[in-house]
N, C-alpha and C positions, 0 to 999 in steps of 0.2 A: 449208434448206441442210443439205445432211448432215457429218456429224461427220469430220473425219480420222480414220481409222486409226492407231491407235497405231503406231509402228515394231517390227518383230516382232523378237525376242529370242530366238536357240535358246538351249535348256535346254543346259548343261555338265551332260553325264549322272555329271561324277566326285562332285559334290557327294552325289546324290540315292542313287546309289549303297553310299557309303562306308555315309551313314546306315542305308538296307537293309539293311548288312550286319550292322552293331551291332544293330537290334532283333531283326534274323534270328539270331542267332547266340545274341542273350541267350535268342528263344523256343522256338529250337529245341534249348538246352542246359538248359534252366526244364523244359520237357516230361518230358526225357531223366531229368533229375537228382528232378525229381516221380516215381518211377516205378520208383528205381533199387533194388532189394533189397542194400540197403548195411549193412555194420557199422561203428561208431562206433571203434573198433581200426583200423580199414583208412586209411592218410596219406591216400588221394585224397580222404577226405571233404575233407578240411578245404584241399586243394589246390580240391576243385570250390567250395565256399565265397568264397573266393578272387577266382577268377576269375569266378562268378557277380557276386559283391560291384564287380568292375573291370565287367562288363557294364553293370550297374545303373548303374554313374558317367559309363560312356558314353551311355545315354539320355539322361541330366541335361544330357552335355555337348550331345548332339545337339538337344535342344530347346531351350540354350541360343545355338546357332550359329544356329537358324532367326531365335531373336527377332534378331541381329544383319545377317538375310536371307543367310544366310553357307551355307546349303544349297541352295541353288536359287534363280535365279534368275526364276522365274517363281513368282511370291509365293502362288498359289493353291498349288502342288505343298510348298513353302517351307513354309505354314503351315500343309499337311496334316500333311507329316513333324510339323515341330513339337509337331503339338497331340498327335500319335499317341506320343512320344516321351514326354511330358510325363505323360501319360494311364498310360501303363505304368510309368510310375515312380510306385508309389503314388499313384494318379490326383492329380497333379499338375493342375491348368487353366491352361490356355498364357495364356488372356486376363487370370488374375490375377498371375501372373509376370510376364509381360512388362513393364509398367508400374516394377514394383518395380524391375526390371533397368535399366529406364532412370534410374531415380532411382540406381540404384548409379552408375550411370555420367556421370551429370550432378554428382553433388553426393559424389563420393566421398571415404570419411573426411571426413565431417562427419555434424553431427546429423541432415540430412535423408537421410543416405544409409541404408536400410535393412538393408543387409548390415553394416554397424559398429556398435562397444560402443568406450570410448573407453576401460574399464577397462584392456584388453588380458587382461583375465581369461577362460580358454580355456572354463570351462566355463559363467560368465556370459554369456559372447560368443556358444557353440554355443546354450543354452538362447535366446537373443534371435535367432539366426540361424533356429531348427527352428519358436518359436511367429510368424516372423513369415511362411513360407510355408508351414505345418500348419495346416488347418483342421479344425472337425468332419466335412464331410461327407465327408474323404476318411478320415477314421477310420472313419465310419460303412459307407462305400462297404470298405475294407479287413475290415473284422469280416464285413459280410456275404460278402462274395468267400469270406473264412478258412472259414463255414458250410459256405458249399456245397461248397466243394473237398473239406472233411474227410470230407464223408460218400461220394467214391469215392477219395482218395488218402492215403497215410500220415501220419499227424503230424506225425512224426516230420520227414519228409522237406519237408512244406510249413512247419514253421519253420528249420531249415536251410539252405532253399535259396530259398526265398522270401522270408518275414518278417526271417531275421538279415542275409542279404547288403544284402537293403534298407537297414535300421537301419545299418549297415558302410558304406555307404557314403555316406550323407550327413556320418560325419565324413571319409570318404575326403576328401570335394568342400571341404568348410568347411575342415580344418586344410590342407589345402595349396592352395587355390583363393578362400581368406578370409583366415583367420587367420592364417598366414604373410606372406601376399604385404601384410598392413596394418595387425599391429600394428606399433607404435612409430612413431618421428616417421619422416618419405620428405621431403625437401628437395626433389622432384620437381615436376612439371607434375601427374603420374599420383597422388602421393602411397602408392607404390606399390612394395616391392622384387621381386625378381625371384631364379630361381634360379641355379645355377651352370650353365652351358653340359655338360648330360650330356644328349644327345636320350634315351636309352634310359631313365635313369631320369625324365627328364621324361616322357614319353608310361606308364610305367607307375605314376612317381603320381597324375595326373591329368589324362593327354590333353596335357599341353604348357601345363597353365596354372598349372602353378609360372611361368613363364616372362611374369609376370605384368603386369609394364611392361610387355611386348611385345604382349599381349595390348588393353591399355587403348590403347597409343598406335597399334593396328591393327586396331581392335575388329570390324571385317568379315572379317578374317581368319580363316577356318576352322581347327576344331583339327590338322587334319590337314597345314595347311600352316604355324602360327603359330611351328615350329621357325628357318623360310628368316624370320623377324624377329628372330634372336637374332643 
């Protein structure tokens, strides 16, 4: 007897898109800013630092909205982005995240929950936040990439604009995407505070996940939409 057909699903093209744009825009500005015959005097450095450092936060975030299937609806496309997302943020592996993320979210602020330190101490906290999703091979996988690149692109320009925004923005993601939203005690369901109601600076410290009870208590919610839960 043959199988039912699953019931077909159209793809919502705004999820799949947004994400193109973020990786498009971090690789098409990564390219540009590799390449760029720049002086250390000139303000745009450190303005393209920046905003390279905000790209880099966006992959994080976009791989983090796959694992909540919060990019597409058709899970195959969902956890391509994902993995792709994951991969370019100093090859991240979507299959060893994902997991963690779920334990953040099941057992949050507590000891099983991987993203918490109970100290509330920032740089104890970061240090157990970076070695609990830092592995060697993506060290190993980063020194090599640093090789190769060097020997047709500037140094200079592939630590600045690759290596530092990297490094930049994993505390972007931690102190306002962690350690804000859970040190101290949260009398909540979520265990969780949350920022003040400013869309503009919510999406430019971290995608709208200052906004962080809103987040836990609508965790399917895409970053793009997670403002319309405040």
């Amino acid at each position: 007897m043959a199988r039912p057909k699953a019931p077909y699903r159209p793809i919502d093209p705004t999820g799949p898109l947004i994400a193109l744009l973020i990786i498009g825009l971090w690789g098409v500005s990564l390219v540009f800013l590799l390449q760029w015959e720049m002086e250390l005097s000139n303000p745009l450095v450190y303005l393209a630092i920046l905003i390279q450092m905000h790209l880099y936060t966006g992959l994080f975030i976009t791989a983090h909205d796959a694992m909540h299937g919060s990019v597409s609806k058709n899970a195959d496309l969902n956890r391509a982005i994902g993995w792709t997302a994951a991969i370019l943020f100093s090859y991240n592996f979507y299959h060893r995240l994902l997991p963690k993320h779920y334990l953040h979210h099941r057992f949050v602020a507590t000891d099983e929950d991987p993203d918490y330190h109970a100290s509330d101490d920032f740089w104890r906290w970061y240090w157990r936040f970076m070695t609990t999703y830092l592995n060697p091979l993506q060290l190993v996988l980063m020194g090599l990439t640093y090789w190769i690149l060097q020997l047709f692109l500037p140094m200079e320009n592939l630590i600045l604009f690759w290596i530092l925004p990297a490094i930049l923005s994993t505390f972007q993601l931690f102190y306002f995407g962690t350690y804000l939203p859970h040190r101290g005690e949260h009398h909540n369901k979520h265990k969780s505070s949350t920022q003040s109601k400013n869309h503009f600076w919510a999406f430019l410290s971290c995608y709208f996940f200052g906004y962080h009870f809103e987040h836990h208590d609508a965790p399917g919610t895409p970053w793009w939409q997670l403002w319309r839960m405040k």
